[in-house]
C-alpha atoms as an extended CHARMM CRD file, in Angstrom:
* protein
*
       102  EXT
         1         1  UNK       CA           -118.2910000000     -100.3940000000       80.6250000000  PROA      1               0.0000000000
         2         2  UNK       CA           -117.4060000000     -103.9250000000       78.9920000000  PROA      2               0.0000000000
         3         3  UNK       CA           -117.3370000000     -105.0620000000       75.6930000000  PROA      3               0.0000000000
         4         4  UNK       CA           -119.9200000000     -108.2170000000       75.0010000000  PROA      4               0.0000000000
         5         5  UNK       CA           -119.0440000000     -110.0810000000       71.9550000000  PROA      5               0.0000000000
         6         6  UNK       CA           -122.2570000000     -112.6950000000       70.9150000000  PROA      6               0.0000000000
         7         7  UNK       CA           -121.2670000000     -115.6770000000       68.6180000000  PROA      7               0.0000000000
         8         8  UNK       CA           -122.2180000000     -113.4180000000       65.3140000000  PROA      8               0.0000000000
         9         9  UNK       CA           -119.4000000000     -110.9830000000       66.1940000000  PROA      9               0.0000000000
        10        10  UNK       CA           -121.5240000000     -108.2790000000       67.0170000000  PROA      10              0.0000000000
        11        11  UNK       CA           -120.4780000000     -106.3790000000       70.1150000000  PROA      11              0.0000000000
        12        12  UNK       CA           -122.6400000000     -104.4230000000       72.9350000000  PROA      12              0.0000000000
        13        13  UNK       CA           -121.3870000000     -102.6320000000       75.7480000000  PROA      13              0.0000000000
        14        14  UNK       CA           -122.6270000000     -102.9430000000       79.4140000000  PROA      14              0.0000000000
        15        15  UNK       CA           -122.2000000000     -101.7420000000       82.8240000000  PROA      15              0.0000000000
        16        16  UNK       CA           -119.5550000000     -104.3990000000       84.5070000000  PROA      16              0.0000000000
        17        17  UNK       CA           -121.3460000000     -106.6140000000       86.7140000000  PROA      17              0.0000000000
        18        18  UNK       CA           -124.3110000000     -107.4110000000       84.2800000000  PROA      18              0.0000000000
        19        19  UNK       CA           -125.3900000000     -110.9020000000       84.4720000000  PROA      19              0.0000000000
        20        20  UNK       CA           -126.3410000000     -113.1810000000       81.3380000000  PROA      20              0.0000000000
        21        21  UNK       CA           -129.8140000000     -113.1400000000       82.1720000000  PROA      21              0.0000000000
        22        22  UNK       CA           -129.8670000000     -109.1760000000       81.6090000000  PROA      22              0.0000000000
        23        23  UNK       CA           -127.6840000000     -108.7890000000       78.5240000000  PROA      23              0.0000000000
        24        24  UNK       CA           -130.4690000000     -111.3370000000       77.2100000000  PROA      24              0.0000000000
        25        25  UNK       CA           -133.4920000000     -109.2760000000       78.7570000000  PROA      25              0.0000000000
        26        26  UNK       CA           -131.6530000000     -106.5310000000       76.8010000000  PROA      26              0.0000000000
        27        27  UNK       CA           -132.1220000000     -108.2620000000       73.6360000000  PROA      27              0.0000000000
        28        28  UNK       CA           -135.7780000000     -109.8250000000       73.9870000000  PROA      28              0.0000000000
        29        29  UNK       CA           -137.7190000000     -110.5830000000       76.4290000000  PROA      29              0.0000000000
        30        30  UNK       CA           -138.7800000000     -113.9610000000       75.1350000000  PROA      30              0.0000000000
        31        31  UNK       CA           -135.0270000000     -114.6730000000       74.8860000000  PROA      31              0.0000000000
        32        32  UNK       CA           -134.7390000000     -113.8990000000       78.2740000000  PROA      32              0.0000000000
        33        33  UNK       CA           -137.4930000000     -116.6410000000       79.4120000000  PROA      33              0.0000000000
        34        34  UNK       CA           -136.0270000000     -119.0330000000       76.9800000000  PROA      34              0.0000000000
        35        35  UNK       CA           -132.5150000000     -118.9710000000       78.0090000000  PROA      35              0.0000000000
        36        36  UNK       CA           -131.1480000000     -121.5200000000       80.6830000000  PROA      36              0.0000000000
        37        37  UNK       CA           -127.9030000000     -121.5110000000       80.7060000000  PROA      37              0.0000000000
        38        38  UNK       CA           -125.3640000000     -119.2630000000       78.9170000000  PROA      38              0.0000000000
        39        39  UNK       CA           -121.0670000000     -119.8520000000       78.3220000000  PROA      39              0.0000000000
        40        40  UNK       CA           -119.4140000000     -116.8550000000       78.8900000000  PROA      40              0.0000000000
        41        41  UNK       CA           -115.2860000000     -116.8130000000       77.2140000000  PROA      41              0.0000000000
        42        42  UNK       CA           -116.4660000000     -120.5990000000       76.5980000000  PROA      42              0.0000000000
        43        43  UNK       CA           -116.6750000000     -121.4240000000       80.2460000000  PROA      43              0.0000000000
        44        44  UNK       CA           -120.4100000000     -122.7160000000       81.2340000000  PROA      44              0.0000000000
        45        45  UNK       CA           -122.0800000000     -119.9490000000       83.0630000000  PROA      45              0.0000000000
        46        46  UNK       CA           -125.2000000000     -119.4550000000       84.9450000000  PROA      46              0.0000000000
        47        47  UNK       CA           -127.4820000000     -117.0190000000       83.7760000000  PROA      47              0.0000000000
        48        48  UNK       CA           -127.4510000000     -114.8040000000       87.5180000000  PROA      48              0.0000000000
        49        49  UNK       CA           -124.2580000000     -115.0810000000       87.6880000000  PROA      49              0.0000000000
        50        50  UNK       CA           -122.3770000000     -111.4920000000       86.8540000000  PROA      50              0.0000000000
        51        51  UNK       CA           -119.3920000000     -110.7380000000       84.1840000000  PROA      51              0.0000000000
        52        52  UNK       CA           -117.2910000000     -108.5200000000       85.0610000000  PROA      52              0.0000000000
        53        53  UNK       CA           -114.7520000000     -107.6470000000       82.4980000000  PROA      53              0.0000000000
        54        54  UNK       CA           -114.8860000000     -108.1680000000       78.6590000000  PROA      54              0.0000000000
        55        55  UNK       CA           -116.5470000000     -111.4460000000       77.7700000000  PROA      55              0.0000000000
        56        56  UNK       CA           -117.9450000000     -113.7550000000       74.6210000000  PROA      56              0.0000000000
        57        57  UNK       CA           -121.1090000000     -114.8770000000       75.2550000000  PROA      57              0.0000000000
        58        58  UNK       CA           -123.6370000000     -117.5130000000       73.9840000000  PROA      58              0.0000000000
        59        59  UNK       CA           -126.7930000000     -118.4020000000       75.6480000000  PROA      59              0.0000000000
        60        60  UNK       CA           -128.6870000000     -121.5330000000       75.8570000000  PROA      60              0.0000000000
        61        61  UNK       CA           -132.2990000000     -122.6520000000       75.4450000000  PROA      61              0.0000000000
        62        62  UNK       CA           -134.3610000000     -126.2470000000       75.7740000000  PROA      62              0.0000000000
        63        63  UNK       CA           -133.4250000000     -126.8510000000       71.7500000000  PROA      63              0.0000000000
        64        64  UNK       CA           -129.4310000000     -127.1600000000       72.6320000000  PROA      64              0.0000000000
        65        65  UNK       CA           -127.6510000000     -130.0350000000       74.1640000000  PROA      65              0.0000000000
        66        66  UNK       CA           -126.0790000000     -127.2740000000       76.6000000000  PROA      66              0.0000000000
        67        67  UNK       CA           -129.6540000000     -125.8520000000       77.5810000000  PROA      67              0.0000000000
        68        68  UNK       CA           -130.7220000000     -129.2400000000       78.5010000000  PROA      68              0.0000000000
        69        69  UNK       CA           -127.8210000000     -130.3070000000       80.5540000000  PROA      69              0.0000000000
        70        70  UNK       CA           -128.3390000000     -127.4610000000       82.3970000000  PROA      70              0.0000000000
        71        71  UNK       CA           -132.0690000000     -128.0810000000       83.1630000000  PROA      71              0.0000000000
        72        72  UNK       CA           -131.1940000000     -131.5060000000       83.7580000000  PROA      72              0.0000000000
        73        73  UNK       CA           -128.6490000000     -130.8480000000       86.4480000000  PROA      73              0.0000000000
        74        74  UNK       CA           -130.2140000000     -128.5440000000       88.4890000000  PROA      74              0.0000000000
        75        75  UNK       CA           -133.5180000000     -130.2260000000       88.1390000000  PROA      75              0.0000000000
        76        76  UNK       CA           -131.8730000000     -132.9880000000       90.0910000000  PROA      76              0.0000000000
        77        77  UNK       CA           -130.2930000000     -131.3550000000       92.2930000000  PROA      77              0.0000000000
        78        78  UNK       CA           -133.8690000000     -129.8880000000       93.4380000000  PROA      78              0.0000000000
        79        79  UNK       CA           -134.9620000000     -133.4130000000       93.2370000000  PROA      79              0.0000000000
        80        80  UNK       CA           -132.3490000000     -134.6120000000       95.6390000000  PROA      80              0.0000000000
        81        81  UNK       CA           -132.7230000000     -131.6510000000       98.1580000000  PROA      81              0.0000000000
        82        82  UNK       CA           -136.6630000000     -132.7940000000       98.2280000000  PROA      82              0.0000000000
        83        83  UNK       CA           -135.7470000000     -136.4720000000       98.8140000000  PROA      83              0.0000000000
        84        84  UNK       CA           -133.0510000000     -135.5820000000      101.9560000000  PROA      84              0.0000000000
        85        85  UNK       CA           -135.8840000000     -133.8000000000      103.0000000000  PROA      85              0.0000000000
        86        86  UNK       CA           -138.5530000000     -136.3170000000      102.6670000000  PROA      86              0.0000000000
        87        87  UNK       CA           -135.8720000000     -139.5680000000      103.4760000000  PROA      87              0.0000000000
        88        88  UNK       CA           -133.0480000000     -138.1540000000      105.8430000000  PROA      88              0.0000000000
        89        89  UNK       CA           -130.1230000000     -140.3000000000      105.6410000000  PROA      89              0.0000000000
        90        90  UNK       CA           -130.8700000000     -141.4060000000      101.7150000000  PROA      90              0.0000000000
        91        91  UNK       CA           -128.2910000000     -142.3730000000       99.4400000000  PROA      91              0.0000000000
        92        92  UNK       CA           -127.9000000000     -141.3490000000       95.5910000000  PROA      92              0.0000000000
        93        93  UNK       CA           -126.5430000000     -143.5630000000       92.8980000000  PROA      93              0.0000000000
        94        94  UNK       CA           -126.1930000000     -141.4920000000       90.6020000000  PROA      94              0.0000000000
        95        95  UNK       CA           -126.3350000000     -137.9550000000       89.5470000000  PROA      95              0.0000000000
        96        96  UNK       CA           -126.8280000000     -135.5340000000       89.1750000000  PROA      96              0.0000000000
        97        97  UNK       CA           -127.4640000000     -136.0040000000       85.2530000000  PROA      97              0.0000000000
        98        98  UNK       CA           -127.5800000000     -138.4920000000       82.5190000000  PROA      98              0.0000000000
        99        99  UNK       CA           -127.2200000000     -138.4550000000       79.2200000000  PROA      99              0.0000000000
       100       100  UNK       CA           -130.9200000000     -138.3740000000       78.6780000000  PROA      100             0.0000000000
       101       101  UNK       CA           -132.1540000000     -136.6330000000       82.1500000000  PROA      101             0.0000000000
       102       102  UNK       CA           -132.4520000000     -138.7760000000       84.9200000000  PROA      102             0.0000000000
């Protein structure tokens, strides 16, 4: 088991190998659809991605500056793997994110 601190001190244990996405599912599951990104010992995180030792953890949604980067980035990278498909040979100038999106 591992100790899960969240940013109002509390602590819950889990089975090692739990990813943010479940620790959230085990909380609510409307947190776990609004989440999209998570920082786990302050190091950004993806939400399928597993912990597997003790960890701090703060998740993300749309209303955080975080939450949108993270939509933001891998929304263009989807973007750009639909473009290479669409326009072999295509060239980016910039990316993946902006400040504001795209």
């Amino acid at each position: 088991m591992i100790n899960i601190t969240f940013p109002d001190n509390s602590v819950r244990q889990y089975e090692a190998g739990v990813t943010p996405l479940q620790i959230a599912e085990s909380i609510s599951p409307r947190l776990a659809q609004d989440i999209l990104a998570a920082s786990v010992n302050g190091q950004e995180w993806d939400i399928s991605r597993p912990i597997d030792s003790d960890a701090s953890v703060k998740f993300f949604k749309w209303e955080d500056a975080e939450g949108k980067h993270a939509f933001w980035h891998s929304s263009a990278h989807l973007l750009a793997e639909a473009l290479q498909e669409l326009y072999p040979g295509v060239k980016f100038g910039i990316g993946p994110a902006i400040e504001n999106g795209f």
